[in-house]
Structure formats: structure tokens, C-alpha cells
N, C-alpha and C positions, 0 to 999 in steps of 0.2 A: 660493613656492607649491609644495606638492606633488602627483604626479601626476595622484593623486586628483582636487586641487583644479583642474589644469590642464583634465584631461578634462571636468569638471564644467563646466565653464567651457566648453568646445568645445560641449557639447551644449544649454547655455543661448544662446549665440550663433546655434548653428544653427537656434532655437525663433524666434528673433528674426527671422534670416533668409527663413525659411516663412510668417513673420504677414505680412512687409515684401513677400513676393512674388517676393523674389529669386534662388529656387530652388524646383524643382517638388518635388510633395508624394511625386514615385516619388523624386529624388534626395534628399530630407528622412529618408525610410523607412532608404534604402542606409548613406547614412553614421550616423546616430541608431544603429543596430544595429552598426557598427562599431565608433564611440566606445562604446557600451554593454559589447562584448565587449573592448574596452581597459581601461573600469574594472575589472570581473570582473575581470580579470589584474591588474592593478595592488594589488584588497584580495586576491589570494589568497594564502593560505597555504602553498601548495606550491612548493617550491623547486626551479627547475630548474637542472641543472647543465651548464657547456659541458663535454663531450667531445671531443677529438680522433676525427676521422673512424675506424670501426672498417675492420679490414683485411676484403677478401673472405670471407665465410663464418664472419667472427668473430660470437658472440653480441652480441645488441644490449644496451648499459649499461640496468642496473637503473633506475626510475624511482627517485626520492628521496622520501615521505610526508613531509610536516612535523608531520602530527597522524597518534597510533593510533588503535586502537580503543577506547583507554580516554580519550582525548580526546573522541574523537565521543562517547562515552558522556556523557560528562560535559556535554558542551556542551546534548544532547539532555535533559538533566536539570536544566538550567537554563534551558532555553527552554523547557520544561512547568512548569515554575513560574512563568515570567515571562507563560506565554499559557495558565493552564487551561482555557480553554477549548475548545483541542484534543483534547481527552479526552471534549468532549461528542460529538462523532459515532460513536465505539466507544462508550461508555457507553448512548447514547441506543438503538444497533441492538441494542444486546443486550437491551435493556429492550421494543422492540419485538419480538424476534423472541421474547422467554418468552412477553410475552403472545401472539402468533402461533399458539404451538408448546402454550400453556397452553389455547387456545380451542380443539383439538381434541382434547385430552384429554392431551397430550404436558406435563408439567409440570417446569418445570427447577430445580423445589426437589424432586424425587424424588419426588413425590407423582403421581396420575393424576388430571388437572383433569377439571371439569363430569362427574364422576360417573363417568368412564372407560369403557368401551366399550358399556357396556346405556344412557347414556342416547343414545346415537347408534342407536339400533336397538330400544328397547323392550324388552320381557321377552327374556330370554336361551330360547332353542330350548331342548326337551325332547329330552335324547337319545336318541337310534335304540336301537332294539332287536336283539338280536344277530343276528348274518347281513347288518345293511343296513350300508352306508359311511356314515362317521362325514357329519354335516351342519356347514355352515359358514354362520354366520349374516351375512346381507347387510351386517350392520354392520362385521362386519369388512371387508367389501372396502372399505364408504365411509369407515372410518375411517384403513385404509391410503392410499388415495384422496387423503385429507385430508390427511392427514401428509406425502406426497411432495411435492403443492400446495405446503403451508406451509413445507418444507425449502427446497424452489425459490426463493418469495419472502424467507424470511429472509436464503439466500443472496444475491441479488441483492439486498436491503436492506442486508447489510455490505460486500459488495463496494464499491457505493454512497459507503458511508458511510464505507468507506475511503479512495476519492479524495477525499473530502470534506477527510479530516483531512491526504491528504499535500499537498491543495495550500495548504488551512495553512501546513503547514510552508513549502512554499516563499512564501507573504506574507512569512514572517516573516524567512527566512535569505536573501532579498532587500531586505530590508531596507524591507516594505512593513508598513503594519499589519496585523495577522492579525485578519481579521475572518469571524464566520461567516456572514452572507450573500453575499459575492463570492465566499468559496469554494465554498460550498454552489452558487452558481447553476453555476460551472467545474464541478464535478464533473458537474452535470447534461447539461451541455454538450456530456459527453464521455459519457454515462452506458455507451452501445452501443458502441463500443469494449472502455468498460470491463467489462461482462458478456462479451461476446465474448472479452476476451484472457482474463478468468478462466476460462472454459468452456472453452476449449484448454489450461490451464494443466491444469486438472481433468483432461480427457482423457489429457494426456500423464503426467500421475502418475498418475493409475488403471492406464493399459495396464503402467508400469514397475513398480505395485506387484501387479497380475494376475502378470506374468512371474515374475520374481525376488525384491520387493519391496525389494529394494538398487537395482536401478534407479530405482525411483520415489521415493526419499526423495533421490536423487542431484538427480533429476528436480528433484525439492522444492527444493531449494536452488539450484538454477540459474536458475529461473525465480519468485523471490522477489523479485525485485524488476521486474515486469514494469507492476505498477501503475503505481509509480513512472514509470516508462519512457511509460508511456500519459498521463499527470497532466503530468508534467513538462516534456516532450519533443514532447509532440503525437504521436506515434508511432500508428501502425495495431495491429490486434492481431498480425499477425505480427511484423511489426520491432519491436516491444515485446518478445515472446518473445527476439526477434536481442538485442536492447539489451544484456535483463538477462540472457541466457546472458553475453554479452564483459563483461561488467561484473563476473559473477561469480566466473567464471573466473582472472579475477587478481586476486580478492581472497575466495577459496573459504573460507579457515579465517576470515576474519573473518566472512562473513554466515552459514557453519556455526554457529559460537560465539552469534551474536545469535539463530538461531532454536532450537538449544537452549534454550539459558535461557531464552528465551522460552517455550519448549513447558511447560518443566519449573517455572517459576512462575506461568505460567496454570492449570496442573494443580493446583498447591498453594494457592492463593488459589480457585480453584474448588469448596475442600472444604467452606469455611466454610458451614454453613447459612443459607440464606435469602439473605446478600446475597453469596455466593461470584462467582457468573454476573455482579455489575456489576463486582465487585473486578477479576475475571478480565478484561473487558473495557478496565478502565482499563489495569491491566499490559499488555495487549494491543498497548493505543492507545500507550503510551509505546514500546513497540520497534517500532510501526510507524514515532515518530517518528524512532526510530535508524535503523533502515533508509532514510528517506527522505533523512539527514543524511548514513547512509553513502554512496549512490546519486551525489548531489549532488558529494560531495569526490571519489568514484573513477571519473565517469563520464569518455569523451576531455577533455583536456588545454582544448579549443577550447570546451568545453561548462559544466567545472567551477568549482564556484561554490564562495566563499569565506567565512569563517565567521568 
């Protein structure tokens, strides 16, 4: 039997032992989570290696990867084919938020929806005559008005709908089925968290791209995977920010290189007329499932999950 199968076996016994009465349901909780964190260890992919004790002051030995990045790529591209339907909560928000952003006249096929700024206000103002300051017609401001609303909700729509898709990913790289009604209800579950950690995520890249703007793309990359951190992990919004800083950090050039690419073929899939904005979402949704795959394999040792 292997260990796999041994563990398996401990955690079915102990199911036994909780129906029969033989142990209480807080000591049923304690060890069920221990054996659970045995398996995770058992299928993971990462190989640790023994080291002789380092002398005082010596650098601490390199961790050992057993998968790159172009593993996790690949893995990530084989678990969107085997579960498309991960791709429907990016697809589905972007498809909400044009029409959102299309209903106030904001249209994301480059056009100005519902007739553009005179039918939100009626005939366009006569201009002044010289010597008076120029007039601003009320529709602009409710049109502004409107658009900031709409920006708001789309944002919290994808945010949304982004824990939606990572805890997907995590059904599925647990080895549960990936369904979108139990994730969908988890993302919900978490929704205020999740707007919160992104609203500080926002905050902190706005102020480093107000300063120097190399701080906030730094910013950017640091705190990219803070969902995840919130989805995953249960985490608050600050120690989700904590999470996915240490998370990033030592692994800086790989979640750099995924939100590149990312940027840079959301951009080019976005060109395509008319269906560009779902294209660009689906690309979207696929690297958010890399990030949530990379997350998974590089978060502590005692946490990471295997593929």
C-alpha cells in the first residue's frame, strides 16, 4: 500500500470512528486536518532535500522546484481544457460590465452607446455669447456621475468574479470536482473581503503610480496575487496583502513574466472588433488560472499543494 493509500485509509477509519462515537467531533476536526496535510505532502511535487545544519551566519540552502514555470503553464492549460468552464466567470463579467458601461453611454466596441451624451440630457445648450463663461450642460455631470457608478460596479463585478474562477481552480487542483455553483456560492461568502483586499490593492498602486510610477507597477506585481491569498487561504484583507507580498517576493520574475504576457495579450486579443473585450477576457481568465496554480505550488511548504 502506498502512503497515499495508507493516509486514505487513516482518514476513512477515523470517519468510522466519529459515526461509532469513539472520539469527539473537536478530536475528529484536529487529526482529519493532520492526515489531510500528510496527504498534500505525500502527492506533492516538491522535493525537499536534507541539508547538513548551516554554520552560524551561513545563507540558508536554496529551496529545490520540482516544476517551472513553464510547467505550471502547461498544467494550467490543460486544466482549462479539461474544465472550460472556468473561463465562464471572466467571460461572463466582461460581458456584464460592456453592457453596464454600454447602458450609460460608455460602449466597449468604441462606439457611444444610447445615443451618447444629448440623450442623457435633451437638446444640447446654445452657446454663450462672448464675454459670458463657457456653460456646461447638466448632462455632463450625470453622465460623469453615471460612469464613475458603473466603473465601481463593474469593478466589484470582476473582482467578484475573479474569486469565483480561483476557487475553481482550487476544486479542481484538489482534486474535487469543479463545479460552478459551489464556487460561485465560496466566492460569495468571501465577497467583502474580497472587494476590500482589492480596494487597498488599488490604493497602494494608485499612490506608487501618483509618486514615481515604478513604484506602483512594483506595487503591481507584489500584491497580484492577494485574491488568491483571500480565496484560498481564508485570509483578511490585510494578511492577504502580507500573503501575496512573501509569496511574491521569492518568486518575483516568475509572477513579473505571467502578468506581462498577460497585459500584452489581453491588449492584442482586445483589438479584434466587436468580440475583442470577451476574447480578452477569456485570455484573462486563463492567467488568472496560472497565477492561482502558481500561488498554490509556491505558497509555505506546510500550506502547498500538489499537482
Amino acid at each position: 500500500m502506498s502512503s497515499e493509500d495508507a493516509i486514505k485509509e487513516k482518514i476513512r477509519k477515523l470517519e468510522e470512528a466519529l459515526m461509532e462515537g469513539r472520539i469527539s467531533e473537536e478530536t475528529y476536526r484536529e487529526l482529519k486536518a493532520k492526515y489531510e496535510a500528510e496527504l498534500e505532502k505525500a502527492r506533492s511535487g516538491w522535493v525537499e532535500v536534507e541539508t547538513p545544519a548551516a554554520a552560524p551566519g551561513a545563507p540558508a540552502a536554496p529551496k529545490v522546484k520540482a516544476e517551472g514555470l513553464g510547467d505550471l503553464f502547461n498544467k494550467a492549460l490543460d486544466f482549462v481544457k479539461a474544465n472550460p468552464a472556468v473561463l465562464v466567470p471572466p467571460i461572463l463579467a466582461g460581458i456584464l460590465g460592456a453592457i453596464i458601461m454600454a447602458g450609460v453611454g460608455v460602449s466597449t466596441l468604441g462606439m457611444m452607446g444610447l445615443g451618447g451624451l444629448g440623450g442623457l440630457g435633451g437638446p444640447r445648450p446654445v452657446p454663450p455669447g462672448p464675454g459670458y463663461p463657457p456653460q456646461v450642460s447638466p448632462s455632463i455631470y450625470r453622465f460623469a456621475g453615471l460612469a464613475m457608478l458603473s466603473m465601481i460596479v463593474v469593478m466589484i463585478i470582476q473582482q467578484i468574479f475573479n474569486g469565483w474562477l480561483i476557487a475553481m481552480v482550487e476544486q479542481g487542483v484538489r482534486g474535487k470536482t469543479v463545479d460552478l455553483g459551489t464556487s460561485f456560492n465560496e466566492a460569495m461568502s468571501k465577497a467583502v473581503p474580497i472587494i476590500v483586499a482589492s480596494i487597498l490593492v488599488g490604493v497602494i498602486v494608485g499612490i506608487g503610480l501618483i509618486l514615481l510610477v515604478l513604484p506602483g507597477l512594483v506595487a503591481a506585481i507584489l500584491l497580484a496575487l492577494t485574491l488568491q491569498a483571500v480565496v484560498i487561504d481564508d485570509y483578511g484583507p490585510v494578511d492577504a496583502l502580507k500573503a501575496s507580498y512573501n509569496v511574491v517576493k521569492e518568486n518575483f520574475i516568475e509572477v513579473l513574466i505571467v502578468v506581462v504576457v498577460a497585459f500584452i495579450a489581453e491588449a492584442i486579443v482586445g483589438l479584434i472588433p466587436y468580440i475583442g473585450f470577451i476574447l480578452s477576457a477569456a485570455v484573462g481568465g486563463f492567467f488568472s488560472v496560472l497565477l492561482t496554480m502558481l500561488y498554490m505550488a509556491r505558497r509555505p511548504a506546510e500550506a502547498r499543494v500538489a499537482f
